[in-house]
C-alpha positions as CSV (number, residue, x, y, z in Angstrom):
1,X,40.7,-68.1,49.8
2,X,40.2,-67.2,46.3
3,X,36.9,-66.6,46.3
4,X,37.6,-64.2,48.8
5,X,40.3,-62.6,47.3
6,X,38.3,-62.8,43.9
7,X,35.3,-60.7,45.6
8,X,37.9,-58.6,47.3
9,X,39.0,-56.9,43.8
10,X,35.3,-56.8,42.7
11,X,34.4,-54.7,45.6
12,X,37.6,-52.5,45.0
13,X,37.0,-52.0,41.6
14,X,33.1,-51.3,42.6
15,X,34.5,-48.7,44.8
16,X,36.9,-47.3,42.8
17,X,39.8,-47.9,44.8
18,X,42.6,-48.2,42.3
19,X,45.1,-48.9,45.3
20,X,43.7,-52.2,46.7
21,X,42.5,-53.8,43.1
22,X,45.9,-53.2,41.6
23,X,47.7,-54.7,45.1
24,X,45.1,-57.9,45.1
25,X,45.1,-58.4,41.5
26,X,49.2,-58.8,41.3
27,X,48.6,-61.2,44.2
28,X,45.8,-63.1,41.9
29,X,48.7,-63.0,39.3
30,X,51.4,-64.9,41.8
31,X,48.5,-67.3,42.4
32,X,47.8,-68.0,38.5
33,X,51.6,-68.2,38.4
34,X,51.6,-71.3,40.5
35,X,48.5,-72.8,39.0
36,X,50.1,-73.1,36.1
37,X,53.5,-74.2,37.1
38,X,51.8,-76.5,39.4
39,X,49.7,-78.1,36.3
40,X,46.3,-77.9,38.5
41,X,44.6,-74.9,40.7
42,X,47.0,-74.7,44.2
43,X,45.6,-75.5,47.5
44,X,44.3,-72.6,49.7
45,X,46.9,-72.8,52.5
46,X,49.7,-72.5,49.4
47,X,47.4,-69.2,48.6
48,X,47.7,-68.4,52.2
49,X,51.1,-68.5,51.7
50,X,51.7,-66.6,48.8
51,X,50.0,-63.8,50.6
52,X,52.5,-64.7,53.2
53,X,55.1,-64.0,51.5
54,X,53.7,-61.1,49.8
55,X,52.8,-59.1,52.7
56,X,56.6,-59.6,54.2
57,X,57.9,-58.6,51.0
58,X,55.6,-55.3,51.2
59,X,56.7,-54.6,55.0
60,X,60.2,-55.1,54.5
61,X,60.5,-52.8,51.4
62,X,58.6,-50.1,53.5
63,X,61.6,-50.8,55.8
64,X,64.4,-50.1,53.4
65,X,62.2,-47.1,51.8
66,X,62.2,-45.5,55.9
67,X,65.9,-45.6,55.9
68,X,66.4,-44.6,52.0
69,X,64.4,-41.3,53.3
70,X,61.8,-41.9,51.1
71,X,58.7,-42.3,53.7
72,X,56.0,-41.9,51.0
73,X,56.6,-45.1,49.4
74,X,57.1,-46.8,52.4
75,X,53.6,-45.4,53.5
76,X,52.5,-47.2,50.0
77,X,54.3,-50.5,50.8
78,X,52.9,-50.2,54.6
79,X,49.0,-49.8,53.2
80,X,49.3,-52.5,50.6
81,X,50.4,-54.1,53.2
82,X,47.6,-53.5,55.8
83,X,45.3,-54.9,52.4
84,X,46.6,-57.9,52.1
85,X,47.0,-58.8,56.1
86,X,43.4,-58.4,56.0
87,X,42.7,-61.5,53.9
88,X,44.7,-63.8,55.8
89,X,44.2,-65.9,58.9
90,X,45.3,-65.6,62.4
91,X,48.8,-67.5,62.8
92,X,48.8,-70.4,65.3
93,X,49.2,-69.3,69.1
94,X,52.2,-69.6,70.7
95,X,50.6,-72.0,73.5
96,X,49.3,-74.0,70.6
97,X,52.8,-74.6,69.2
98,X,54.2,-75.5,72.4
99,X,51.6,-77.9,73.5
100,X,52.5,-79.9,69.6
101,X,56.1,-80.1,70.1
102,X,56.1,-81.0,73.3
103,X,53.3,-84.3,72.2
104,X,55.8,-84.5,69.1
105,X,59.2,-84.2,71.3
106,X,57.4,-86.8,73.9
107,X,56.9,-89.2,70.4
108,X,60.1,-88.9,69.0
109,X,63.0,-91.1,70.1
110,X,65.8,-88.6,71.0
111,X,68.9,-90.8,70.5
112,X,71.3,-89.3,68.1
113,X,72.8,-86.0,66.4
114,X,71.0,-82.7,67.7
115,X,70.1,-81.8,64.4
116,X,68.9,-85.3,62.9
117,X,66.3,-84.8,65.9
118,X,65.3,-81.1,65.3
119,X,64.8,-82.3,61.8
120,X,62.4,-85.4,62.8
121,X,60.7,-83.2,64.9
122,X,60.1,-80.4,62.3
123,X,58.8,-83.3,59.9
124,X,56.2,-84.6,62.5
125,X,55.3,-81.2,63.4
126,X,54.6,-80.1,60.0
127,X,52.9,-83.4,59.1
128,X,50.4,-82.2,61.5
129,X,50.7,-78.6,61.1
130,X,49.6,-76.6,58.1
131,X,53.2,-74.4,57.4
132,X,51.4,-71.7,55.8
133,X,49.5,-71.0,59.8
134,X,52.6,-70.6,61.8
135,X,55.7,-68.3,61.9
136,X,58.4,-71.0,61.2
137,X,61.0,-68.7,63.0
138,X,58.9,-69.1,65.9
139,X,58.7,-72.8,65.5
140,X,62.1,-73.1,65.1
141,X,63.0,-71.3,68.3
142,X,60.5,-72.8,70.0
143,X,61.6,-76.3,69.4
144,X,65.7,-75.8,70.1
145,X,64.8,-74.4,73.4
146,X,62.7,-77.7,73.9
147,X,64.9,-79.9,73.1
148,X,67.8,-77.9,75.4
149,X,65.9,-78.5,78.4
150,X,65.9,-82.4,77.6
């Protein structure tokens, strides 16, 4: 993931496109920022997660930019955006979640407060899962209507 992100800025900054090296370098920043607060170079899914993060952030300022009337730096947010989503991978399908937390649900004993068992399940899933591929909102919903219809 870095190498790609790495070659990404060298290519911009080939091209002369001020607007995608400046966005990918302060994204190389965040991810210097953790290597150092992490003592050693970070893992590739907690890169994938920083771009995460990053692109959300972008997406929902262009959001508050629309309704502060102010549509040309929301069409900057929205592009920077569009540069980072194009680094990242595809999240993890929808089927694909379900068919994991129904194996984990059918593994876990369900004796107990509701929320001691979402939480035991949320542990195994992500034991198995790597966090930084799914939408955890979609996870979460996912797994309290499964657990409803037991």
């Amino acid at each position: 993931m870095r190498q790609q992100l790495l070659s990404g800025v060298k290519t911009a900054m080939k091209t002369k496109d001020s607007v995608t090296s400046t966005t990918i370098r302060s994204i190389l920043s965040e991810v210097y920022a953790a290597d150092k607060s992490a003592g050693s170079p970070v893992s590739s899914s907690a890169i994938t997660a920083i771009l995460r993060k990053a692109t959300l952030r972008r997406r929902d300022s262009a959001i508050q930019f629309i309704s502060a009337s102010r549509p040309d730096l929301a069409q900057k947010e929205h592009r920077e955006a569009d540069i980072l989503a194009a680094f990242l991978p595809p999240l993890m399908s929808e089927v694909d979640i379900d068919r994991i937390l129904n194996e984990v649900i059918a593994e876990t004993t369900l004796d107990g407060d509701s929320r001691k068992i979402l939480g035991q399940v949320y542990k195994i899933f992500y034991s198995r899962v790597d966090k930084s591929n799914v939408d955890a909102n979609t996870v979460k919903r996912k797994a309290e209507a499964l657990l409803l219809n037991i």
